[in-house]
ROTOR-199409 format. One record per atom (N, C-alpha, C): residue number from 1; atom name; x, y, z. Coordinates in pm, whole numbers, plus 50000, padded with zeros to 5 digits. Each point is the difference from the previous one (the first is absolute). Example, Ala and Ser with C-alpha at 12.3 -4.5 7.8 and 13.67 -1.06 7.14 Angstrom:
// ROTOR-199409
     i   at       X       Y       Z
     1    N   51319   49431   50780
     1   CA   49911   50119   50000
     1    C   50090   50120   50000
     2    N   49965   50105   49928
     2   CA   50082   50119   50006
     2    C   49923   50109   50073
***
This chain:
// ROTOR-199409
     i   at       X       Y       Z
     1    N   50187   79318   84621
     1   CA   50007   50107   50097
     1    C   49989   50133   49928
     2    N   49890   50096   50040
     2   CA   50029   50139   49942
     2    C   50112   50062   50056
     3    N   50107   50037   49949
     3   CA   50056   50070   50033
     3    C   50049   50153   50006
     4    N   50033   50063   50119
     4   CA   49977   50127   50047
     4    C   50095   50094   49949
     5    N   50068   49959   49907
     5   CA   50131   50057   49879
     5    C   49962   50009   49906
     6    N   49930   49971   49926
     6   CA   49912   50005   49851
     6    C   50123   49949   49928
     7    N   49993   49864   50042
     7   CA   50119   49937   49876
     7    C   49901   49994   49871
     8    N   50037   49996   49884
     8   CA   49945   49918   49917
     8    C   49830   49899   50018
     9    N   49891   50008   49965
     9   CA   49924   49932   50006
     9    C   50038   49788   49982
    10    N   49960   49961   50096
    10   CA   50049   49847   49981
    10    C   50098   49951   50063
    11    N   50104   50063   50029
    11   CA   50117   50004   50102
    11    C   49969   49970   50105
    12    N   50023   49847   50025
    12   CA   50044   49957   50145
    12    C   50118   50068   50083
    13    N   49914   50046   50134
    13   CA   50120   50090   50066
    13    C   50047   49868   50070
    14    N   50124   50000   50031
    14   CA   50086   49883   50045
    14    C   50040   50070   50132
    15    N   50055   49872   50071
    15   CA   50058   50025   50152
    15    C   50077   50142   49995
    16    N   50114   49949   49900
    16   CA   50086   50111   49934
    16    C   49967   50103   50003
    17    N   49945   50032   49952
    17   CA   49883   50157   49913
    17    C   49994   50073   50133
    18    N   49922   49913   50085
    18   CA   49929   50091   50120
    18    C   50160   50046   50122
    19    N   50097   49909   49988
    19   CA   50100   50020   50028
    19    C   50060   50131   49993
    20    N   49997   49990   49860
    20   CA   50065   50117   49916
    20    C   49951   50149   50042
    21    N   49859   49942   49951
    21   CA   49937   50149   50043
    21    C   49978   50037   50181
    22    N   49985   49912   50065
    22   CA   50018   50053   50144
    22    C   50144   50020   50023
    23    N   50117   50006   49921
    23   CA   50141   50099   50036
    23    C   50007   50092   49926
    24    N   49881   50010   49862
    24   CA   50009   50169   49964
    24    C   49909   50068   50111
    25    N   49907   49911   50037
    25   CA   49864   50083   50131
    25    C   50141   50043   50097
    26    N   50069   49975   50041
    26   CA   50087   50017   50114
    26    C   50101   50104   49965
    27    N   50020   49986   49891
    27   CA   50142   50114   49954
    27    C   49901   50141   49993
    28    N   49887   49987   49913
    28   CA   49918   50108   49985
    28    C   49943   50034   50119
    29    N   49930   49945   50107
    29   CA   49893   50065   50091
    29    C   50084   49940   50168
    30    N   50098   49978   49990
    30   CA   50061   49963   50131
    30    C   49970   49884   50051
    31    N   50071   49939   50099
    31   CA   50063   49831   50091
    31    C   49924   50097   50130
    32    N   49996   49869   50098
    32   CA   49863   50023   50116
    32    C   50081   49882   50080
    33    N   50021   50008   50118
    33   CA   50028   49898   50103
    33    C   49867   50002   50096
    34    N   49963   49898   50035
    34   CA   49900   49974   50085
    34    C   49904   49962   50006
    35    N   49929   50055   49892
    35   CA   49881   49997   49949
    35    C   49958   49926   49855
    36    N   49899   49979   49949
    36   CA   50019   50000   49869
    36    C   50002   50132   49925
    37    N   49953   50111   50049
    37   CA   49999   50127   49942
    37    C   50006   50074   50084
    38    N   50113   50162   49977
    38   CA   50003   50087   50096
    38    C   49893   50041   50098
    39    N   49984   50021   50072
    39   CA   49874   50031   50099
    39    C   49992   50117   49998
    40    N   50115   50108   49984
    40   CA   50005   50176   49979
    40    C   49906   50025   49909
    41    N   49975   49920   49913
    41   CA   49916   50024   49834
    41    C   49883   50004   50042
    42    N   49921   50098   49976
    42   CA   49852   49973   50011
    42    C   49955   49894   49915
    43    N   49923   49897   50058
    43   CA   50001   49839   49942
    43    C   49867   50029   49864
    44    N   49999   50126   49958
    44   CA   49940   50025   49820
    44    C   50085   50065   49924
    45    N   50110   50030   50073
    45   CA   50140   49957   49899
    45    C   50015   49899   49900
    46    N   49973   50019   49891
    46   CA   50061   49875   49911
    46    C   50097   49922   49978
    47    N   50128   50097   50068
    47   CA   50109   49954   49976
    47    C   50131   49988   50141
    48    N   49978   49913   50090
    48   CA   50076   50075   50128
    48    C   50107   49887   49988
    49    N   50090   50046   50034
    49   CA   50152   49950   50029
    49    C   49957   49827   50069
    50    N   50048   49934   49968
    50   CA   49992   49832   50013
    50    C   50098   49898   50007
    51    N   49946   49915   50076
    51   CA   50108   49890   50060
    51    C   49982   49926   49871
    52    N   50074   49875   49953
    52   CA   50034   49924   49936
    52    C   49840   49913   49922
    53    N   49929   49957   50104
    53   CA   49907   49924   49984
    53    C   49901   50123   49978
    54    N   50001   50119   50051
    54   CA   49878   50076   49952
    54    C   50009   50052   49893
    55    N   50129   50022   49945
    55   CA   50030   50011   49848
    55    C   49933   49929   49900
    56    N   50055   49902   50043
    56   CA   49924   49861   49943
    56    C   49904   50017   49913
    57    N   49873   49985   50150
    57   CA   49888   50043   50028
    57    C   49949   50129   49896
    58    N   50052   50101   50039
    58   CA   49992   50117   49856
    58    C   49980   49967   49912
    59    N   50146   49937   49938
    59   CA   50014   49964   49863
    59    C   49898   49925   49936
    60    N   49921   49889   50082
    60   CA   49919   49910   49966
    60    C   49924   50092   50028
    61    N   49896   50036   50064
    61   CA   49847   50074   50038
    61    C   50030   50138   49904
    62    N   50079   50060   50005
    62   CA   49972   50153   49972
    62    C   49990   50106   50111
    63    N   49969   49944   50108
    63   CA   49946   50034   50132
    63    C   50089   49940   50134
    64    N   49981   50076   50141
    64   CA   49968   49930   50082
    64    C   50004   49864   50005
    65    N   50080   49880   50056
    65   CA   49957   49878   50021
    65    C   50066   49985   50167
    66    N   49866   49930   50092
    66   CA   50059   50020   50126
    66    C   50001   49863   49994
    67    N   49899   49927   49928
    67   CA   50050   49823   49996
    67    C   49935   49944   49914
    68    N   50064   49886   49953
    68   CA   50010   49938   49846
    68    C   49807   50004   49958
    69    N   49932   49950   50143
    69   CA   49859   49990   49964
    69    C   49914   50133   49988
    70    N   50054   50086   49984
    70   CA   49977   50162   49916
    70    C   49992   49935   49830
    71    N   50070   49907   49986
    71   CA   50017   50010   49831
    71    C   49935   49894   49928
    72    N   49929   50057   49927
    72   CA   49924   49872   49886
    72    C   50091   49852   50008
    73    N   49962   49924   49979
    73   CA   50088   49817   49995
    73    C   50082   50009   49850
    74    N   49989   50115   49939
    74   CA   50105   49943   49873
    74    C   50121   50076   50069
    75    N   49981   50117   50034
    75   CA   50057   50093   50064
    75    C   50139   49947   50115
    76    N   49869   49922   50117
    76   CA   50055   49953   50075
    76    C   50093   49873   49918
    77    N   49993   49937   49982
    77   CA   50106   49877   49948
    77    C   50142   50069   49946
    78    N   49986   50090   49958
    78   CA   50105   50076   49909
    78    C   50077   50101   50101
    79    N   49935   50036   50093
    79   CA   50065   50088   50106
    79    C   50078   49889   50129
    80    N   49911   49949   50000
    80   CA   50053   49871   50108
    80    C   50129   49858   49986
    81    N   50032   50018   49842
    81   CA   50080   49937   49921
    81    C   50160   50099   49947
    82    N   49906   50163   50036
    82   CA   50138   50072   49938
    82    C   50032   50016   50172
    83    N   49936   49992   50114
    83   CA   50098   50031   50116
    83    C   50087   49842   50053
    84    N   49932   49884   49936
    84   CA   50061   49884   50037
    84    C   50135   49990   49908
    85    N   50018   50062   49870
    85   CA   50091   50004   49954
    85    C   50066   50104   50087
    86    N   49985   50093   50025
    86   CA   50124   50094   50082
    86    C   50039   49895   50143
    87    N   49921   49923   50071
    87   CA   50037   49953   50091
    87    C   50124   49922   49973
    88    N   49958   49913   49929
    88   CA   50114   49928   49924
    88    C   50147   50073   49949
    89    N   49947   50106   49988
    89   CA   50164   50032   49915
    89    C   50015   50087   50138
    90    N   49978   50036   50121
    90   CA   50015   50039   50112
    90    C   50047   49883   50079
    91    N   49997   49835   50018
    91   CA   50017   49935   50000
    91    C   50178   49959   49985
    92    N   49993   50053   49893
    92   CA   50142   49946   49917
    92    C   50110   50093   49997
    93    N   49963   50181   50004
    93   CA   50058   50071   50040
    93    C   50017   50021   50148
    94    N   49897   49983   50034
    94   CA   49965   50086   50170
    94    C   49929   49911   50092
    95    N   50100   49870   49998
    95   CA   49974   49947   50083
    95    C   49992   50022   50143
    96    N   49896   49934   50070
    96   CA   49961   50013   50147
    96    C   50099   49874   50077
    97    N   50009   49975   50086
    97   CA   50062   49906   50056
    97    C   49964   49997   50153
    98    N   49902   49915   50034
    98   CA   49951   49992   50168
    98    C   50002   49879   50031
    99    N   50017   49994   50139
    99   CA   50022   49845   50082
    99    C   49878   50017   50083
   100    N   50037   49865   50039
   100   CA   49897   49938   50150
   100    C   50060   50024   50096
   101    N   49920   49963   50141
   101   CA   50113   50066   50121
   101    C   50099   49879   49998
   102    N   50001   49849   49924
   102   CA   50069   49952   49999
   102    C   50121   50010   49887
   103    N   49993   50088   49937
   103   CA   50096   50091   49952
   103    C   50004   49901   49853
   104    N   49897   49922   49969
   104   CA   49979   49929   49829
   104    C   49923   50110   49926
   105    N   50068   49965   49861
   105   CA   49937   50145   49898
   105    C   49874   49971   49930
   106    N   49896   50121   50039
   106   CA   49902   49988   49971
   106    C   49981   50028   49851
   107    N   49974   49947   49927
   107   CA   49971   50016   49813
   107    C   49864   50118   49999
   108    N   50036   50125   49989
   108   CA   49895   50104   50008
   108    C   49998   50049   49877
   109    N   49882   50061   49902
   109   CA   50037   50135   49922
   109    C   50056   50109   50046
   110    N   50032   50097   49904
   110   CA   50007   50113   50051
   110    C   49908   50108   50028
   111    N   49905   50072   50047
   111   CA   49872   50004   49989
   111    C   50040   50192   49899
   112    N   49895   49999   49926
   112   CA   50034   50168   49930
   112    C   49990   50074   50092
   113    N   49869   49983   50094
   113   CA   50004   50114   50100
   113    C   50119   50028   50100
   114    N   50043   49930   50119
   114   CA   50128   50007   50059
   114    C   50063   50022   49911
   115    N   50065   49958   49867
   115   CA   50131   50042   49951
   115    C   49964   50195   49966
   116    N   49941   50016   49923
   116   CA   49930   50098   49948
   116    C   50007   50104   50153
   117    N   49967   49961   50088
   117   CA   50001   50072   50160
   117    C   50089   49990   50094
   118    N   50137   49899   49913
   118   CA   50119   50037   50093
   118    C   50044   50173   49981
   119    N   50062   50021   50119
   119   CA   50043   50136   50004
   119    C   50199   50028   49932
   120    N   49991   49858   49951
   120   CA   50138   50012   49883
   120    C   49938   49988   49869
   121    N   49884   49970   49971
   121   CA   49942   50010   49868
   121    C   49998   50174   49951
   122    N   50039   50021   49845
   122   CA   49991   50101   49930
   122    C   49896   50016   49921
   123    N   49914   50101   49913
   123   CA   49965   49982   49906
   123    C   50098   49951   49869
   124    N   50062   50041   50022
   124   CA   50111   49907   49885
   124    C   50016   49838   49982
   125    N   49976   50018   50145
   125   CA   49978   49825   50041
   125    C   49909   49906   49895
   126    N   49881   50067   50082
   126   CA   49846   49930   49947
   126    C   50000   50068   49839
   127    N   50021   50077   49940
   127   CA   49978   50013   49871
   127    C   50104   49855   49937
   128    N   50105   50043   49998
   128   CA   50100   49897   49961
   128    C   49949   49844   49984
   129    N   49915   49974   50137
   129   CA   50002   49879   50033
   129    C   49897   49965   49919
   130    N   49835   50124   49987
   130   CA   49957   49976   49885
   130    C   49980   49953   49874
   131    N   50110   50069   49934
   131   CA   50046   50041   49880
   131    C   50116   49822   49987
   132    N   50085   49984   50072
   132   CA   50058   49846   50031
   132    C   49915   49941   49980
   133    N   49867   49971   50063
   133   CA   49893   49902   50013
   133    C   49958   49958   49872
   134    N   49953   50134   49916
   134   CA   49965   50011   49899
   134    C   50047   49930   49880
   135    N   50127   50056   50019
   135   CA   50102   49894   49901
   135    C   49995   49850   50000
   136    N   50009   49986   50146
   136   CA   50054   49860   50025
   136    C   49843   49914   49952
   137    N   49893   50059   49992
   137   CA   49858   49957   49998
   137    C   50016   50005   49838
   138    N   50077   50104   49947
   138   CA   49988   49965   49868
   138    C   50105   49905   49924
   139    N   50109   49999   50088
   139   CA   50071   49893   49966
   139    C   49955   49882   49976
   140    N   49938   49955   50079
   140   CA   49937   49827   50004
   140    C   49854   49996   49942
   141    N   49989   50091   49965
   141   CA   49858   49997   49905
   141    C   49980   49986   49870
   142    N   50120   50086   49934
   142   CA   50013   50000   49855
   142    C   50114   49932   49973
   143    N   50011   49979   49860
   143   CA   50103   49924   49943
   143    C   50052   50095   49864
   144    N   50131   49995   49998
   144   CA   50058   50098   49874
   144    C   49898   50108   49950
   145    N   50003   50055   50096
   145   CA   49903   50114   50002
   145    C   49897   50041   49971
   146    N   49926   49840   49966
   146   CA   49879   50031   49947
   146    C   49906   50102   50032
   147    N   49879   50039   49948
   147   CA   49917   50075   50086
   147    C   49955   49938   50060
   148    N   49932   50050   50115
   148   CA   49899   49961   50078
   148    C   49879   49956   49958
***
């Protein structure tokens, strides 16, 4: 994947990585409910305030991403793998819990968008949960700290 941070030449950007950097995209250029990107922003803004997944999106493209098939296939695998890891650790923190009308529990994710667009969600929230994700993605990846 080229990536839109100028790590190091050769550097596989990891689920992690793009994690990371879509909660500095968020601390630096602002959190967005609704949308994937503010709509106030004139859309050749480079940088407009963003929901969780359009962060993402940033971090991976450099740009604009309104959906995954905007992005080259190395691109895409790596963007589509760092939001399935946030689902997961959204999952485990922020669980959803819905029934049937026969009142048995339905086994759902948590989806980024609704959580990300509840109106009790913070930016503190979604960075955190980020930055959590991140870890927890690097937790089970490496071993005694190897590098990557």
């Amino acid at each position: 994947m080229k990536a839109t941070q100028n790590p190091p030449t050769g550097v596989q950007v990891t689920p992690a990585d793009l994690l990371r950097m879509a909660a500095l995209y968020l601390r630096r250029h602002g959190w967005h409910q609704g949308t994937y990107y503010c709509t106030d922003v004139p859309a050749e803004h480079p940088t407009p305030p963003a929901c969780a997944v359009g962060a993402i999106g940033i971090a991976c493209a450099g740009h604009r991403v309104n959906h995954f098939s905007d992005l080259n296939p190395d691109d895409r695998h790596t963007y589509l793998d760092a939001i399935a890891v946030l689902v997961d650790y959204l999952d485990d923190h922020y669980p959803i819990h819905l029934f049937d009308d026969d009142g048995n529990y339905i086994d759902e994710h948590t989806s980024p968008y609704s959580w990300n667009d509840d109106p009790l969600c913070t930016a503190e929230h979604v960075i955190t949960a980020l930055e959590g994700a991140a870890k927890e993605w690097d937790r089970l990846h490496t071993q005694g700290g190897e590098n990557r």
